[in-house]
C-alpha positions as CSV (number, residue, x, y, z in Angstrom):
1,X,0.4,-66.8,27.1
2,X,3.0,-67.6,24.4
3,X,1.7,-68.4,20.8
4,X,4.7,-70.8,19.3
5,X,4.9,-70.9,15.7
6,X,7.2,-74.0,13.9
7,X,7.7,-73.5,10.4
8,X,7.2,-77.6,9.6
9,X,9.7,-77.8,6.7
10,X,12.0,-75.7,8.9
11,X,14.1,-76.1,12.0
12,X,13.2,-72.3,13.0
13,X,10.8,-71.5,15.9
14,X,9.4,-68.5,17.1
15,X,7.9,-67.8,20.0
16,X,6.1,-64.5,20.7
17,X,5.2,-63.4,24.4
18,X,2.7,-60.9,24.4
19,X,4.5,-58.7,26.9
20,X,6.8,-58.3,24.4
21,X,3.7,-57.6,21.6
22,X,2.9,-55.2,24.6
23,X,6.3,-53.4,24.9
24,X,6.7,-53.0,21.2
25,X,3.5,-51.3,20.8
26,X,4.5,-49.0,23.3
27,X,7.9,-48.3,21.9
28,X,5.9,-47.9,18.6
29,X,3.3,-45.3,20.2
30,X,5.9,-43.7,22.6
31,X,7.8,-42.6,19.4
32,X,4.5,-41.5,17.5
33,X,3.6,-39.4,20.4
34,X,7.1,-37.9,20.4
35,X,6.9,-37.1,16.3
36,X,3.3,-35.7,17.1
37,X,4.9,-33.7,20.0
38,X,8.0,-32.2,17.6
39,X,5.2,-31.9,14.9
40,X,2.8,-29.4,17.6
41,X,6.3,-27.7,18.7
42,X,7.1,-26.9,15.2
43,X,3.3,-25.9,13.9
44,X,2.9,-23.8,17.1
45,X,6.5,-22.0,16.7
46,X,5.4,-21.3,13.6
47,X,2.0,-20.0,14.7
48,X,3.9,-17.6,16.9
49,X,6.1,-16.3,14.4
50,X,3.2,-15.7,11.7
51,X,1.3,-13.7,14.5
52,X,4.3,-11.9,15.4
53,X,4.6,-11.2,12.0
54,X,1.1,-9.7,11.3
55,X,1.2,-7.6,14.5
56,X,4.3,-6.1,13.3
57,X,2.5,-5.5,9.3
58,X,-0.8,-3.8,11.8
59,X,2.1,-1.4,13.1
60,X,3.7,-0.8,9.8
61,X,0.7,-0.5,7.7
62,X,-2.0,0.9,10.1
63,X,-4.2,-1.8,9.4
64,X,-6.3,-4.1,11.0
65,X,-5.0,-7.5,8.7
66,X,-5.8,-11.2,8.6
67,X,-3.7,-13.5,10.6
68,X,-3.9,-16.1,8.1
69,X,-3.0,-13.9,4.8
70,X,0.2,-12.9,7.6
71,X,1.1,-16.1,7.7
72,X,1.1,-16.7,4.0
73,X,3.1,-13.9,3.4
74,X,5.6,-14.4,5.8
75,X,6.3,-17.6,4.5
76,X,6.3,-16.5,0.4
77,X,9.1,-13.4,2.3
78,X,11.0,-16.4,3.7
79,X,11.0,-18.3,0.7
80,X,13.3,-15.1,-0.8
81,X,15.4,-14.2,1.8
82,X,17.7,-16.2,4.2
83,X,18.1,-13.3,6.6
84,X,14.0,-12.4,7.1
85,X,13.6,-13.4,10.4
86,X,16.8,-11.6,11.5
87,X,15.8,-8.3,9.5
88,X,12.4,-8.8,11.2
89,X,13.7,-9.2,14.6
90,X,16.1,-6.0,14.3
91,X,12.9,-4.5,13.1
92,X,10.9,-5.5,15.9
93,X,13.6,-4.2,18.9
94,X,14.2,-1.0,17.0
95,X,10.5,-0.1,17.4
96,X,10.4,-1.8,20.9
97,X,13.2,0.6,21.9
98,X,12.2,3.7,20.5
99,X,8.4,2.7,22.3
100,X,6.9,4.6,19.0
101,X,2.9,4.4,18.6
102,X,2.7,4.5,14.8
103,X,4.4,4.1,12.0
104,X,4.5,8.2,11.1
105,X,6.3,8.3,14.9
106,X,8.3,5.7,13.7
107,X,9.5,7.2,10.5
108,X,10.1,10.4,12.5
109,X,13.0,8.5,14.0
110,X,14.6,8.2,10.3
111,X,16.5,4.6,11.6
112,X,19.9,5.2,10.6
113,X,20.4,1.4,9.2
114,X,19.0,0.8,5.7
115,X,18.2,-2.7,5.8
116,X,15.3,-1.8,8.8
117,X,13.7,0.8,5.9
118,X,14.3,-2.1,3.4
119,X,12.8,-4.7,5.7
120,X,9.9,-2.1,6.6
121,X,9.1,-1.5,2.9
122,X,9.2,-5.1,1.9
123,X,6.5,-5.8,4.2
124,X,4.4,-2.7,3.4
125,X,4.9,-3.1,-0.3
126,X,4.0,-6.7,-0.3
127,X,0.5,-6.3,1.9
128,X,-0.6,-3.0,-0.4
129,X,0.1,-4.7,-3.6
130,X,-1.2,-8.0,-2.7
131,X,2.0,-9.9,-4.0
132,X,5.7,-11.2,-3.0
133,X,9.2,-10.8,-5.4
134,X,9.6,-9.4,-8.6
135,X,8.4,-10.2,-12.0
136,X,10.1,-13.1,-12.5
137,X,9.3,-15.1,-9.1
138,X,6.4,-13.0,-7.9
139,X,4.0,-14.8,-6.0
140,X,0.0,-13.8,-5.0
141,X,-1.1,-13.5,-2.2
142,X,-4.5,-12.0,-1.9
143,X,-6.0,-9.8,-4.8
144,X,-9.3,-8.4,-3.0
145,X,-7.7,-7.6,0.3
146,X,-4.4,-6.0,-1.2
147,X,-4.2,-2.9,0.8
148,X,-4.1,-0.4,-2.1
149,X,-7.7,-1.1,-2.1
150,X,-9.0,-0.2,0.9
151,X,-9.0,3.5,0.8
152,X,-11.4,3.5,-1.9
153,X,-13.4,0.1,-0.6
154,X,-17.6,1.0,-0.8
155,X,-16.8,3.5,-3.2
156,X,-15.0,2.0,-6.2
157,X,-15.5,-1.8,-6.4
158,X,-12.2,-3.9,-7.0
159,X,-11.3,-4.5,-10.5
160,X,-11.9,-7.7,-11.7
161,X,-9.6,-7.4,-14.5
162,X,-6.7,-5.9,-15.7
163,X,-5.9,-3.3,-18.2
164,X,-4.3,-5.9,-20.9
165,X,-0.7,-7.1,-21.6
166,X,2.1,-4.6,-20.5
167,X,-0.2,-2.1,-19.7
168,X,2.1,-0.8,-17.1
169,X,4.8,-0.8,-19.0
170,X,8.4,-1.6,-18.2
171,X,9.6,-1.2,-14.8
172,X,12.0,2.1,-14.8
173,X,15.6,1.8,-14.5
174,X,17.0,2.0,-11.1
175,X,20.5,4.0,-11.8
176,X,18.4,7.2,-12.6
């Protein structure tokens, strides 16, 4: 079946085939399915990385923690550094290598390279105090399930407020 449309003012026909209707909406779907394809690769990459992510913050903080808070950090530590992923990843081999159980067994080791104590401490910091980056650029991420509560959780409930404007007072200087 063709459908043949003349344009009565106009010397232009068109004709229209609908195996060709047919192989367009292929084309059309083929490349929908391929962009839904790159779009599952890329989410489930991701998926992998924020799980490997929160299994190593369960090594490093001794915690139980939410997959989903691991993914939100790992992506507010990505936004800060370009080199994350890599200072994971050396992370990650050094423990695999040294086949420690715990963090304490871990630390025992004293790792000789700074940046896997700095990459360590990052992620500890961040999960116990709930937030990601200094002052300036810091970014929430959970205020209830920051670690530094925990110890205390069922005992001392967790504040709802704070203490008022500067109460902590400015951060110390670094060269002492």
């Amino acid at each position: 079946m063709s459908i043949d449309t003349r344009n009565s003012g106009s010397a232009m026909s068109h004709s229209f085939h609908r195996r060709d209707l047919l192989r367009a909406t292929v084309a059309v779907g083929g490349l929908a399915a391929l962009a839904g394809l790159a779009t599952s690769l890329s989410a489930a990459a991701a998926n992998d990385d924020a799980q490997s992510f929160t299994q190593l913050s369960e090594f490093l903080t001794g915690y139980k923690l939410d997959p989903v808070l691991g993914a939100r950090y790992l992506a507010a530590f990505a936004k800060r550094s370009k080199t994350l992923h890599a200072d994971i990843a050396v992370l990650q081999q050094i423990i695999r290598q040294s086949g420690v159980s715990n963090m304490d067994a871990f630390l025992a080791l004293k790792p000789t390279d700074p940046n896997v104590m700095k990459t360590a401490t990052l992620i500890v910091s961040g999960w116990y105090l709930g937030v990601v980056g200094e002052p300036a650029d810091a970014e929430l991420i959970t205020y209830e399930e920051a670690l530094m509560y925990r110890p205390t959780k069922g005992i001392l409930p967790v504040p709802t407020y704070g203490p008022g404007p500067n109460a902590w007072g400015p951060k110390p200087d670094s060269k002492i």
